[in-house]
Backbone as a ProteinNet text record, in pm:
[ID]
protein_1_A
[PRIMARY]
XXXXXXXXXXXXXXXXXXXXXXXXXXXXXXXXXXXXXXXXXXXXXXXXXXXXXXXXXXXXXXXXXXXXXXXXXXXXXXXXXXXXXXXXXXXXXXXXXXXXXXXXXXXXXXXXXXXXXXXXXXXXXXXXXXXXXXXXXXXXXXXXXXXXXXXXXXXXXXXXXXXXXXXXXXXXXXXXXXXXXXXXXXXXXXXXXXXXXXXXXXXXXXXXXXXXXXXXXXXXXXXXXXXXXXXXXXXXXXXXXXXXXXXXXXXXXXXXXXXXXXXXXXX
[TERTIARY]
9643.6	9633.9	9496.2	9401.5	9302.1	9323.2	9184.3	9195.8	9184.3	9185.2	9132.3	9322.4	9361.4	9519.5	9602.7	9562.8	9634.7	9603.6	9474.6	9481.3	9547.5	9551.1	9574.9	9783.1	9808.4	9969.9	9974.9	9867	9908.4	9909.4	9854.9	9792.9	9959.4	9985.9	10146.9	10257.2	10265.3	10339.2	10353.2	10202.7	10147.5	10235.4	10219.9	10276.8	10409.9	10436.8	10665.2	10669.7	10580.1	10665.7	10608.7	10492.9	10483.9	10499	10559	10621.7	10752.2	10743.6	10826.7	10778.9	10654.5	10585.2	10579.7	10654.2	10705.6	10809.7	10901.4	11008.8	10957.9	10856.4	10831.7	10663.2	10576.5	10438.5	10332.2	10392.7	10346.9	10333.1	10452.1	10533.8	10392.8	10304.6	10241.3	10135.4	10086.2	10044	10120.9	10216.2	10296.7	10384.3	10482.3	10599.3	10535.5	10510.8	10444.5	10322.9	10241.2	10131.8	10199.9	10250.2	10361.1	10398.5	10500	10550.2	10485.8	10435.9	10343.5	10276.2	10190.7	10127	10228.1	10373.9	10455.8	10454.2	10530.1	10550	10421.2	10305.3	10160.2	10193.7	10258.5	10276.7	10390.4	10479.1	10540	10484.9	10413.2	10394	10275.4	10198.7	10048.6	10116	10194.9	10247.1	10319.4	10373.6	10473.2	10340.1	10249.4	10137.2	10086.7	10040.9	9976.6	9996.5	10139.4	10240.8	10183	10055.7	9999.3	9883.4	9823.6	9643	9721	9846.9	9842.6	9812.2	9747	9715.3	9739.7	9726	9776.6	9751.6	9606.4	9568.4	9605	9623.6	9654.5	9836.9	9890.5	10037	10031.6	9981	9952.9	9971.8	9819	9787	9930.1	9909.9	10054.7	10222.4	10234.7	10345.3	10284.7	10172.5	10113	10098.4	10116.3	10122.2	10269.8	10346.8	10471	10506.2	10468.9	10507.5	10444.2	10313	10267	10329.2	10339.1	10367	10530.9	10652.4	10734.4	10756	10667	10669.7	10609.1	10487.6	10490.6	10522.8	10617.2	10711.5	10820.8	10905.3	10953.3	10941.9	10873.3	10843.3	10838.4	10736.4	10761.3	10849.5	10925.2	11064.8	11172.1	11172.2	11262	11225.8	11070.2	11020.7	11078.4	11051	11088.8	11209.4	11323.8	11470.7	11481.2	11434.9	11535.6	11405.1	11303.7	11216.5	11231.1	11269.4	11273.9	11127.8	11077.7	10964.2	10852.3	10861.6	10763.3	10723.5	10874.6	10870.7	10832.6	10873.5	10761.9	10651.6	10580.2	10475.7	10398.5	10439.8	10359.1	10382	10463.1	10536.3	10370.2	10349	10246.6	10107.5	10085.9	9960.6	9971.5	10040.4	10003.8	10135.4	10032.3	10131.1	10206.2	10338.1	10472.9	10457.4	10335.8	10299.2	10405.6	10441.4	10546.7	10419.3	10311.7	10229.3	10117	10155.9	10039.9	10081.3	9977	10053.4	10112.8	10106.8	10193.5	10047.7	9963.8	9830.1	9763.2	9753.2	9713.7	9802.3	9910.7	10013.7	9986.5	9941.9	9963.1	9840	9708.2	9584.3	9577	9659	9703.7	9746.3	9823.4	9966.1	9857.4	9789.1	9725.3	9575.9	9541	9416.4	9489.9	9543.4	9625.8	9660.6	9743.5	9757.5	9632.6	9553.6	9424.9	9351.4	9350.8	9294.6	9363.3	9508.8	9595.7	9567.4	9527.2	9510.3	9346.5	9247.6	9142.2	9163.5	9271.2	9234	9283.1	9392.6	9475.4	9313.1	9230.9	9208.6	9090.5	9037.4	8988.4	9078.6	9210.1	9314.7	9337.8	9287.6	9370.1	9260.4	9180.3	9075.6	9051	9081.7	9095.2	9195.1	9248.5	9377.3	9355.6	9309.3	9271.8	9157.4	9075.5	8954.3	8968.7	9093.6	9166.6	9068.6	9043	8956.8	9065.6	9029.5	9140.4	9107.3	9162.3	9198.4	9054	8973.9	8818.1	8792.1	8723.3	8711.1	8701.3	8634.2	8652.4	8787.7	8883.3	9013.6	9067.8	9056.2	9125.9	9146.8	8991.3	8951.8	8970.1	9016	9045.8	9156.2	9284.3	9378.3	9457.6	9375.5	9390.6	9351.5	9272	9225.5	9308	9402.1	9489.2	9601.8	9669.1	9739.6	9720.3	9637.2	9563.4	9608	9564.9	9581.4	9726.3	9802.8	9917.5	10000.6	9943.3	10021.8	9962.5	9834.9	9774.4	9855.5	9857.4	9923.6	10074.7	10114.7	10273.8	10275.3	10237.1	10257.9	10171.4	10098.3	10049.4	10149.1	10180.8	10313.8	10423.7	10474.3	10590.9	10554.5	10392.5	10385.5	10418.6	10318	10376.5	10486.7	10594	10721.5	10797.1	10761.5	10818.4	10767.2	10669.1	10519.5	10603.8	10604.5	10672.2	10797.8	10912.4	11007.9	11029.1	10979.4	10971.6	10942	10822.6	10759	10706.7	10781	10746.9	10658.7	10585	10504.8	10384.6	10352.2	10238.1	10206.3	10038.6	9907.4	9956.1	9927.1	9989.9	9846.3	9812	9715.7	9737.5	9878.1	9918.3	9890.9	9871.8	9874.5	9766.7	9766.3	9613.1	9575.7	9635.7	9563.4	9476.8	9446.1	9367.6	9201.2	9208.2	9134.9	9060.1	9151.4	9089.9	9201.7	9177.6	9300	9390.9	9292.5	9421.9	9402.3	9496.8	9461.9	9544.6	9655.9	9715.2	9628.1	9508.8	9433.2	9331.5	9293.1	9224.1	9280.4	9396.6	9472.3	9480	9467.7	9476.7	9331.2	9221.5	9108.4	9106	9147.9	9126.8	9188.7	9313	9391.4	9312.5	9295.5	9210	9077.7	8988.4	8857.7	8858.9	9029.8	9040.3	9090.4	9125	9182.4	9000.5	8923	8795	8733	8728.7	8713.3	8758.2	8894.5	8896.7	8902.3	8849.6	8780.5	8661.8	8559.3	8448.5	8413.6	8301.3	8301.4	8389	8466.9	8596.3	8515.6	8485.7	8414.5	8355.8	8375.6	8253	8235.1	8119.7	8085.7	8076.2	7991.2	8002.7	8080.6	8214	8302.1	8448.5	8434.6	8508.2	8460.1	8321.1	8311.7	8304	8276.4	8254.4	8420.9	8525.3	8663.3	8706.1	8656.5	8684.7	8627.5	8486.1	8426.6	8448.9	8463.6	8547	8649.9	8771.2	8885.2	8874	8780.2	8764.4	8694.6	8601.6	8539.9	8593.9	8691.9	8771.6	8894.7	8943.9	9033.2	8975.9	8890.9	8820.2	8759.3	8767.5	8672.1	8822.2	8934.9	9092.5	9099.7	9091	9141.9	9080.9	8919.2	8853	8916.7	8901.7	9009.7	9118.2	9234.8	9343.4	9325.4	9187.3	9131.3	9133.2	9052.4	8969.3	9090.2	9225.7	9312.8	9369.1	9417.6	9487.1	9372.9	9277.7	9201.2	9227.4	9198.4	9216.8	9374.9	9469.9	9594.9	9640.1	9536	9583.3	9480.4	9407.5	9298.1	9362.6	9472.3	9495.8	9617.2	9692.6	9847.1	9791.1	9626.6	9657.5	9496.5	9424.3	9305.4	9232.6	9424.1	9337.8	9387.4	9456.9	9478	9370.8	9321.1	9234.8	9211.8	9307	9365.5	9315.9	9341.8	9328.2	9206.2	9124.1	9007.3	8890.5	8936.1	8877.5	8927.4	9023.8	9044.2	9017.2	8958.1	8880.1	8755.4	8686	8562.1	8508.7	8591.5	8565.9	8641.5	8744.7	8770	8758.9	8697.9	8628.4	8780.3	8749.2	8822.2	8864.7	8821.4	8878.3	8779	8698.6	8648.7	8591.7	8645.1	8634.9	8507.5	8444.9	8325.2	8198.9	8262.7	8141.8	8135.1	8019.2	8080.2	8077.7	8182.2	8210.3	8324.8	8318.4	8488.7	8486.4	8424.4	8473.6	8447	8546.7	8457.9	8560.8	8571.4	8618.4	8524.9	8401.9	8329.9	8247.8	8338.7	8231.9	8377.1	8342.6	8429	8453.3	8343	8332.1	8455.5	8527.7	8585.8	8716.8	8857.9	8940.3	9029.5	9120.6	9215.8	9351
6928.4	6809.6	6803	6671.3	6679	6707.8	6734	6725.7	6580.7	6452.6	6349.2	6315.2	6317.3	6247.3	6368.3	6514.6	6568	6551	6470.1	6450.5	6361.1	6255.6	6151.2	6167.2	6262.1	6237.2	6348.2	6389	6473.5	6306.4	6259.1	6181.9	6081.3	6048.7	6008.6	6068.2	6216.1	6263.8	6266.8	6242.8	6240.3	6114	6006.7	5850.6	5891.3	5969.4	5935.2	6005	6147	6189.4	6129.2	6114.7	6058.4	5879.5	5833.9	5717.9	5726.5	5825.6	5814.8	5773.6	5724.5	5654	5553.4	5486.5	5348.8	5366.4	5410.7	5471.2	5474.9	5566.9	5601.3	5594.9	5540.8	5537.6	5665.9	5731.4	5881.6	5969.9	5976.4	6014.6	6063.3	5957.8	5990.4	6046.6	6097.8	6242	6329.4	6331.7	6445.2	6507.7	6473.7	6502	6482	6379	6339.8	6424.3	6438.7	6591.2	6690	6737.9	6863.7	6899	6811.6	6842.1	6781.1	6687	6662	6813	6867.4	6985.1	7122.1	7095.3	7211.7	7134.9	7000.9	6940.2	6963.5	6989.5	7027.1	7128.8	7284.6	7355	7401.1	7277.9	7268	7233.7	7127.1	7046	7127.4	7185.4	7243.9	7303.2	7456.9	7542.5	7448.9	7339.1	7269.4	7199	7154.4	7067.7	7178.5	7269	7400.4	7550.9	7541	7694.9	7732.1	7700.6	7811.2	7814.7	7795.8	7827.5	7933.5	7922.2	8010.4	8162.4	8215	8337.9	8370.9	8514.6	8595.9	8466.4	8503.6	8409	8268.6	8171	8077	8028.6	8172	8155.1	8165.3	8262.2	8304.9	8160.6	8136.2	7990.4	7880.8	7865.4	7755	7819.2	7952.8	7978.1	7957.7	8021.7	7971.5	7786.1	7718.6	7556.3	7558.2	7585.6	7561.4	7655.6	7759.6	7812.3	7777.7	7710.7	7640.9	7464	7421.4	7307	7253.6	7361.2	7355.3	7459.5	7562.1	7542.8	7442.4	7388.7	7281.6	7155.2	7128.2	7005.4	7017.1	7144.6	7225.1	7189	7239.4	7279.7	7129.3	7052.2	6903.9	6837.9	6800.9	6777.4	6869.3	6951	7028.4	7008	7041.6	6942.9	6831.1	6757.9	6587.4	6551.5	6616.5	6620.5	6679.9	6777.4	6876.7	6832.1	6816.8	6805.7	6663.3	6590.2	6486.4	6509.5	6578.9	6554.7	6527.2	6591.8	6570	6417	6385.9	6281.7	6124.6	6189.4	6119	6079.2	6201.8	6238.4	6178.4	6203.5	6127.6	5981.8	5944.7	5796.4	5745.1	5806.6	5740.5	5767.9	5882.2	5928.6	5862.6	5805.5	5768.7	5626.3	5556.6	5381.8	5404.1	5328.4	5359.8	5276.6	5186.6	5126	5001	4957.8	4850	4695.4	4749.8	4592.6	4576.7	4704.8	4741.7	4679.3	4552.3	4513.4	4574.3	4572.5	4614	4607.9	4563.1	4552.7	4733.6	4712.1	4824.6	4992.7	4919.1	5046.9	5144.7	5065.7	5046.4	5108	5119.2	5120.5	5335.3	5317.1	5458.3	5566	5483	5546.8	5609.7	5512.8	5574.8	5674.9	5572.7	5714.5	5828.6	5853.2	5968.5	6095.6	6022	6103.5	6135	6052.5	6098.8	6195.6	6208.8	6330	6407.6	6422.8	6560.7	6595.9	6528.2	6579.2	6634.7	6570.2	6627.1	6756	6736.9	6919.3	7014	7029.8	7127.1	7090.1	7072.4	7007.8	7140.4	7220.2	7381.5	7438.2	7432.1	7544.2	7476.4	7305	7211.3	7262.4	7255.5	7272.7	7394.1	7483.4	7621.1	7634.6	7568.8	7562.4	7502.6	7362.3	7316.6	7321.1	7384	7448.3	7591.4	7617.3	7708.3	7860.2	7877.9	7968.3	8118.4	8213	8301.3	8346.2	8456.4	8513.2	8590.4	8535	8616.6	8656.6	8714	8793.9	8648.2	8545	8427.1	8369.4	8435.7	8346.6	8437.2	8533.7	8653.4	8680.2	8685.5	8633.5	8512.3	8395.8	8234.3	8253.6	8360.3	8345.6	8410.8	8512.1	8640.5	8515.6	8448.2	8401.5	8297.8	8207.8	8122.3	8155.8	8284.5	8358.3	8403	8469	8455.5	8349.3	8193.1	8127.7	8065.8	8117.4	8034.7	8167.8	8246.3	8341.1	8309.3	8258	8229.9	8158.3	8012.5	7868.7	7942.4	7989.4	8059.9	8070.9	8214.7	8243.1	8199	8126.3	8036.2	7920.9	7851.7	7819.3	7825.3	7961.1	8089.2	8102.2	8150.9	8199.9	8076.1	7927.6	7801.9	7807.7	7804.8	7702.6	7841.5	7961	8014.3	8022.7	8037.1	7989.6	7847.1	7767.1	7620.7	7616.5	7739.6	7695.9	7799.4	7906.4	7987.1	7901	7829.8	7745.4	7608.5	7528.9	7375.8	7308.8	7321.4	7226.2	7324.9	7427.4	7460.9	7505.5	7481.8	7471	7687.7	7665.4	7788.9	7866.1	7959.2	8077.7	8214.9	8227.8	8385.8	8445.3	8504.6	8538.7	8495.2	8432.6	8380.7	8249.3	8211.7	8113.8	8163.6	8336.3	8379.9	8414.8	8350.2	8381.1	8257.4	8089.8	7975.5	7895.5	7794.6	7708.9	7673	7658.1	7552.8	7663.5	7767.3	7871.2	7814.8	7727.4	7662.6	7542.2	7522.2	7458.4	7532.4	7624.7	7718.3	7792.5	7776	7884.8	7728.6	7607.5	7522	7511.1	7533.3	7564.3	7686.3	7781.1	7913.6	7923.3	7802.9	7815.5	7716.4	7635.2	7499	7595.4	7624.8	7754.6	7829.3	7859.5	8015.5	7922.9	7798.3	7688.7	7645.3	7637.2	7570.4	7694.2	7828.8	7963.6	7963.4	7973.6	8009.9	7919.9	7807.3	7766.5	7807.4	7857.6	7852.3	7964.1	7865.8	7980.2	7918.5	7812	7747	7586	7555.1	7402.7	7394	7262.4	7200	7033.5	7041.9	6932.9	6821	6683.4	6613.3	6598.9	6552.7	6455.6	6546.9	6698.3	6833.4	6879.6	6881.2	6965.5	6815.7	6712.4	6596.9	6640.4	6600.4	6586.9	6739.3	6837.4	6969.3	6955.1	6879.2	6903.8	6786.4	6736.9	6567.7	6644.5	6663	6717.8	6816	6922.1	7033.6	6938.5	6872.8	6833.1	6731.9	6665.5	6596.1	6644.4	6768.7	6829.1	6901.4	6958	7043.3	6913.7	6797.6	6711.3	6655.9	6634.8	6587.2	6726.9	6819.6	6902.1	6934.6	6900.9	6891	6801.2	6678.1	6538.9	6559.9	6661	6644.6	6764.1	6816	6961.8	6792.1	6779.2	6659.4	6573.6	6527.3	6470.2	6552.1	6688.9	6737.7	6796.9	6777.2	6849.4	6744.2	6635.1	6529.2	6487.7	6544.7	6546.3	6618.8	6755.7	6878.6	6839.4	6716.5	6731.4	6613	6541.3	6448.6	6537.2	6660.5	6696.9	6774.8	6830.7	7009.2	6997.5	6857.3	6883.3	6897.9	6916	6928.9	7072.8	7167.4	7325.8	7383.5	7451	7546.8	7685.9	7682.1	7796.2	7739.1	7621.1	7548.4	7553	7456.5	7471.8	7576.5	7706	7860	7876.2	7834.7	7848.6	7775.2	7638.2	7579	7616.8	7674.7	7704.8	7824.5	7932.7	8025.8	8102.8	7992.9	7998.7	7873	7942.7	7843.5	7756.9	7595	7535.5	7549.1	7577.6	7580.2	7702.9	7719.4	7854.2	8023	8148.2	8215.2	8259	8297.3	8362.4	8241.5	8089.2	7975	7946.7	7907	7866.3	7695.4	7674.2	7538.6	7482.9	7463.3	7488.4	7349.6	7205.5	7078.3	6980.1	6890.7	6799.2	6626.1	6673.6	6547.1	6442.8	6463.9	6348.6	6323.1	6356.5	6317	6207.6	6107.4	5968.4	5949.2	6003.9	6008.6	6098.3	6201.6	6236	6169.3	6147.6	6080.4	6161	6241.3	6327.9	6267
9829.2	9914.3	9979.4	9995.3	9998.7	10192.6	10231	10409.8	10447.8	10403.7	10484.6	10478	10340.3	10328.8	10450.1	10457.6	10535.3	10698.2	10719.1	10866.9	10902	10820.1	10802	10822.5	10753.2	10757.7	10891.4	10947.8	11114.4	11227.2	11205.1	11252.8	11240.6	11128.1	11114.6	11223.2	11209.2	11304.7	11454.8	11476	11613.9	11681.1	11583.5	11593.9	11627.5	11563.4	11539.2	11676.7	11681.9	11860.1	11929.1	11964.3	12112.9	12118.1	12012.8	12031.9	12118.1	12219.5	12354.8	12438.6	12419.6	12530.1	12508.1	12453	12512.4	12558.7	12584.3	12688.9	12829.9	12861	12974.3	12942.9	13018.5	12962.5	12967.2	13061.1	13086.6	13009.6	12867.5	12808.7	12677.3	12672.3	12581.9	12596.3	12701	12680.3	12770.7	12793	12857.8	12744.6	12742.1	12616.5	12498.1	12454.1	12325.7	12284.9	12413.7	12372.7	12322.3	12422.3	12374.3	12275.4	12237.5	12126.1	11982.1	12009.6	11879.4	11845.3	11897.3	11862.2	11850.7	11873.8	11817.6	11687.7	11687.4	11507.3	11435.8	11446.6	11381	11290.6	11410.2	11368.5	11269.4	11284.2	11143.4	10985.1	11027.9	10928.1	10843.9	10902.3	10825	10760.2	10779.3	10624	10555.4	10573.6	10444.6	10381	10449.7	10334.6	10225.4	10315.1	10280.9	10259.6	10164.5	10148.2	10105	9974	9946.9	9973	10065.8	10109.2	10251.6	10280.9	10405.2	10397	10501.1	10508.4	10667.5	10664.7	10828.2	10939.7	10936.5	11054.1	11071.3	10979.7	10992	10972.5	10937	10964.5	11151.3	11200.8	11361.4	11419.4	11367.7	11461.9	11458.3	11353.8	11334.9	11410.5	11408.6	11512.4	11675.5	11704.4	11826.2	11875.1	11771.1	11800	11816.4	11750.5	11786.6	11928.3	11945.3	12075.9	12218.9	12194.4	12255.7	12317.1	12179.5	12230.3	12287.5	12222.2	12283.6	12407.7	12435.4	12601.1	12648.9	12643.9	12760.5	12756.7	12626.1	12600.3	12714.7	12697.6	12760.6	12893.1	12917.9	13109.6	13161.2	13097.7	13149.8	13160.2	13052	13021.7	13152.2	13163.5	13251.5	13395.2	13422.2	13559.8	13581.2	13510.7	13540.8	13564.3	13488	13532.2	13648	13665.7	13792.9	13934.5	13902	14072.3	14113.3	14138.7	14250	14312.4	14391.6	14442.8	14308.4	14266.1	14143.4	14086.5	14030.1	13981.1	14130.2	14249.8	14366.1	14329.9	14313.9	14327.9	14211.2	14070.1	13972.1	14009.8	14060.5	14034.9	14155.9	14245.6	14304.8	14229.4	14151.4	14118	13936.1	13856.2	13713	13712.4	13714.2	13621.2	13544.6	13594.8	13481.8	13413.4	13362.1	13233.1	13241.2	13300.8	13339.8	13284.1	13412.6	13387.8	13284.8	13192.5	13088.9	12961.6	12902.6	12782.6	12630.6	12551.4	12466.1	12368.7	12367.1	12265.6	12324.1	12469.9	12521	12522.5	12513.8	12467.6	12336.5	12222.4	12100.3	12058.7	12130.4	12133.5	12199	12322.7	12375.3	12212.8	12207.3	12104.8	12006.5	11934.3	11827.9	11875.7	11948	12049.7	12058.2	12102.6	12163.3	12019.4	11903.9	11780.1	11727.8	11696.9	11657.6	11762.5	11861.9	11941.5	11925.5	11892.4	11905.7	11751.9	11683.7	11532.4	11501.9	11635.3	11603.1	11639.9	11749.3	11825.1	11774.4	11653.7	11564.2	11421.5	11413.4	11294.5	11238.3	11346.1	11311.7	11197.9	11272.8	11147.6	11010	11043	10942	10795.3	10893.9	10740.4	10742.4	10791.6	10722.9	10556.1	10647.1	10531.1	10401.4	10428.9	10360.4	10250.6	10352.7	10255.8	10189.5	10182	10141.5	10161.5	10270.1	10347.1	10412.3	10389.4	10414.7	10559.4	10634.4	10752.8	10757.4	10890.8	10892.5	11035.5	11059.3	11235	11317.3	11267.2	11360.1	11382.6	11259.7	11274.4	11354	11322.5	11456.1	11530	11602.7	11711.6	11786.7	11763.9	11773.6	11774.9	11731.2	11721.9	11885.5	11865.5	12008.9	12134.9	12115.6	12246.4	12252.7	12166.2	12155.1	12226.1	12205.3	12217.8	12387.5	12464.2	12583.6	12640	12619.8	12640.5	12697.9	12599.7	12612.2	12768.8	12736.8	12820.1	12990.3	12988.3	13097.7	13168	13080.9	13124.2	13178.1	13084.9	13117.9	13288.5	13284.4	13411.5	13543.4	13458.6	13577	13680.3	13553.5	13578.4	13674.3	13610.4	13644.6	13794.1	13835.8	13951.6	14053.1	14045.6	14095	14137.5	14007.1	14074.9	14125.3	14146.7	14259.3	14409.5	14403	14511.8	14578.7	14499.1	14579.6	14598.8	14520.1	14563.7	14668.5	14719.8	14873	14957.7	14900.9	15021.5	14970.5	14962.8	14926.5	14960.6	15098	15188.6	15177.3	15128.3	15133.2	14995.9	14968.4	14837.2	14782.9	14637	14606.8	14565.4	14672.9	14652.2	14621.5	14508.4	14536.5	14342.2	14353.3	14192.9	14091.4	14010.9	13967.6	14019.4	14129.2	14190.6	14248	14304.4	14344.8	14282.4	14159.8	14117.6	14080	14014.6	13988.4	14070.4	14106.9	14153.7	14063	13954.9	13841.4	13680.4	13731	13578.5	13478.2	13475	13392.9	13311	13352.9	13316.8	13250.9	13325.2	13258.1	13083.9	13106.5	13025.4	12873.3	12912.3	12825.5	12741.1	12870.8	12808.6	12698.1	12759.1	12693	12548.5	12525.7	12421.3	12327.7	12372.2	12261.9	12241.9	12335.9	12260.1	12141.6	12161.3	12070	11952.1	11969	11833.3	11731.5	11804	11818.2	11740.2	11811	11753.7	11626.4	11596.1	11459.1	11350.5	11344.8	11244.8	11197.5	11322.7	11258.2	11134.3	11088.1	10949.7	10810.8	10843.1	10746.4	10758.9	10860.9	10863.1	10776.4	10688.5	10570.1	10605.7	10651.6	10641.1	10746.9	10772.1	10873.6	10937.3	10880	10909.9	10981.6	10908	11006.7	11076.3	11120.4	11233.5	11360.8	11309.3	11439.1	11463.4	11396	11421.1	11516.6	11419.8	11533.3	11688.2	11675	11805.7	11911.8	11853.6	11926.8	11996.2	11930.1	11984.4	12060.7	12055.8	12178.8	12296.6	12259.5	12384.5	12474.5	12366.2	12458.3	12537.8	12480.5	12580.3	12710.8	12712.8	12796.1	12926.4	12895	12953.6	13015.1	12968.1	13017.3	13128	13088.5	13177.4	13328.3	13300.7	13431.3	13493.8	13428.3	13498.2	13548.1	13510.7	13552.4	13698.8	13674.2	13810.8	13930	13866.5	13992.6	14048.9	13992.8	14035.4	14118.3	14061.8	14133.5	14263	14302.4	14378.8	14522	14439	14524.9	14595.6	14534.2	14583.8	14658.3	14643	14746	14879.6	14890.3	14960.7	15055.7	15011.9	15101.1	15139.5	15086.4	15115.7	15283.3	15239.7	15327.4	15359.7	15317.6	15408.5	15550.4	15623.5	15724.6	15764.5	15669	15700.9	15657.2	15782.7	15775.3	15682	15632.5	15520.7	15396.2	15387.3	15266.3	15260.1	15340.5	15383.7	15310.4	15358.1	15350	15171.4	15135.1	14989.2	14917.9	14937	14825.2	14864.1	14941	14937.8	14900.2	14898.2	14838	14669.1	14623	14492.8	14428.1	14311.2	14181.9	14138	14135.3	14072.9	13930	13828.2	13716.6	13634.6	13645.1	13541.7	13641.4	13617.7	13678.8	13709.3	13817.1	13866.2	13873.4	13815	13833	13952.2	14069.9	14155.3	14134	14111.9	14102.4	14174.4	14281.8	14393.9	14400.9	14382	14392.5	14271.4	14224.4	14130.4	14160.9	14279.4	14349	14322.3	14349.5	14382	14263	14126.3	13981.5	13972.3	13964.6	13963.7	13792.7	13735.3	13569.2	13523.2	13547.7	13525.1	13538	13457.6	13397.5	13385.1	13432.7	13371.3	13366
[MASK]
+++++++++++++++++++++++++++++++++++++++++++++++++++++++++++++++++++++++++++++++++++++++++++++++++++++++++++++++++++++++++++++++++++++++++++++++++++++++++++++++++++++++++++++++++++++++++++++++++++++++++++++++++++++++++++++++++++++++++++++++++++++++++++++++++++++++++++

């Protein structure tokens, strides 16, 4: 199967799940992220049973374990927190007054970025490229990744459910504010990682590098939202205060503690 017809039918799949966002408009990059990039990790070994090798069997169980935890966790948030679902309901448009041209425009933006960002392993595969220290390596840090986001997580919703009304600094919040963000970075890197060395050509490495740079550039966005949410909840605790100024918002040891005021950012 050539790589343009196989992005092309990721790019299909992307469509069928997160076509839950016309349900709920959120949906399509929340749920529909999610789990689109576990269905990835279905679909690559059935295009590609026989170009698979170690590393790129890895990666493809890491998309599926990836994307149905944080299909997962969202999905399970949104049912059981009441405050939560508050809380987005004031911070993201339930797409109510958003037309249906513009819906439609999301829908397919949206699959095509989730297909650029699996699209390192796609053409590994495809370029029928076997298991190499870059895939290994890309795979380990994928892997990292997902364990970051985990208990980043994990530590949160116990952090909030001891204490609801106060910003969560215990565990690796001590180290970045938003390591679940970090840990999304760290997992798309190590996706970005193990292609290299398998890339051929213009039109795969723009698609690989599109898709990393556009996740990494969502995730600052979603730092800067949430920075700005903790800044109207607890800006006037002095605690808080002392902890955004002396821990790095999203990458460890940068000092980069605000990006409130880059308006360019979109998360």
């Amino acid at each position: 199967m050539g790589n343009g017809l196989a992005f092309l039918i990721l790019c299909m799949v992307a469509l069928v799940v997160s076509s839950c966002g016309f349900y709920k408009y959120v949906y399509f990059i929340s749920l529909g992220y999610g789990f689109s990039i576990a269905a990835f990790g279905l679909a690559m070994p059935i295009m590609f049973w026989a170009e698979l090798s170690v590393g790129t069997v890895i990666a493809c169980i890491l998309f599926v374990v990836y994307g149905c935890r944080l299909g997962g966790y969202l999905l399970l948030r949104e049912i059981k927190s009441a405050s939560y679902r508050s809380t987005m309901k004031k911070e993201i448009k339930d797409g109510n007054s958003i037309k249906m041209v513009a819906k439609i425009s999301i829908w397919v933006s949206c699959a095509f970025l989730y297909a650029c960002q699996v699209s390192p392993v796609l053409f590994r595969l495809g370029n029928g490229e076997e298991t190499s220290v870059s895939c290994i390596i890309g795979v380990i840090i994928m892997a990292a990744g997902i364990i970051l986001e985990s208990a980043a997580d994990y530590q949160k919703s116990k952090a909030k459910a001891k204490n609801p009304n106060r910003f969560c600094d215990s565990g690796l919040y001590k180290i970045v504010r938003c390591p679940n963000y970090l840990g999304e970075v760290l997992f798309w890197t190590g996706v970005f990682v193990s292609g290299c060395g398998a890339l051929d050509g213009f039109w795969q490495w723009t698609a690989a590098i599109f898709g990393y740079i556009c996740i990494v550039y969502i995730m600052f966005g979603g730092a800067r939202r949430l920075e700005l949410r903790q800044n109207r909840n607890y800006g006037e605790d002095p605690e808080y205060q002392a902890y955004v100024k002396s821990t790095p918002i999203l990458i460890p040891l940068v000092p980069l503690y605000s990006v409130a005021k880059y308006k360019w950012l979109v998360g």
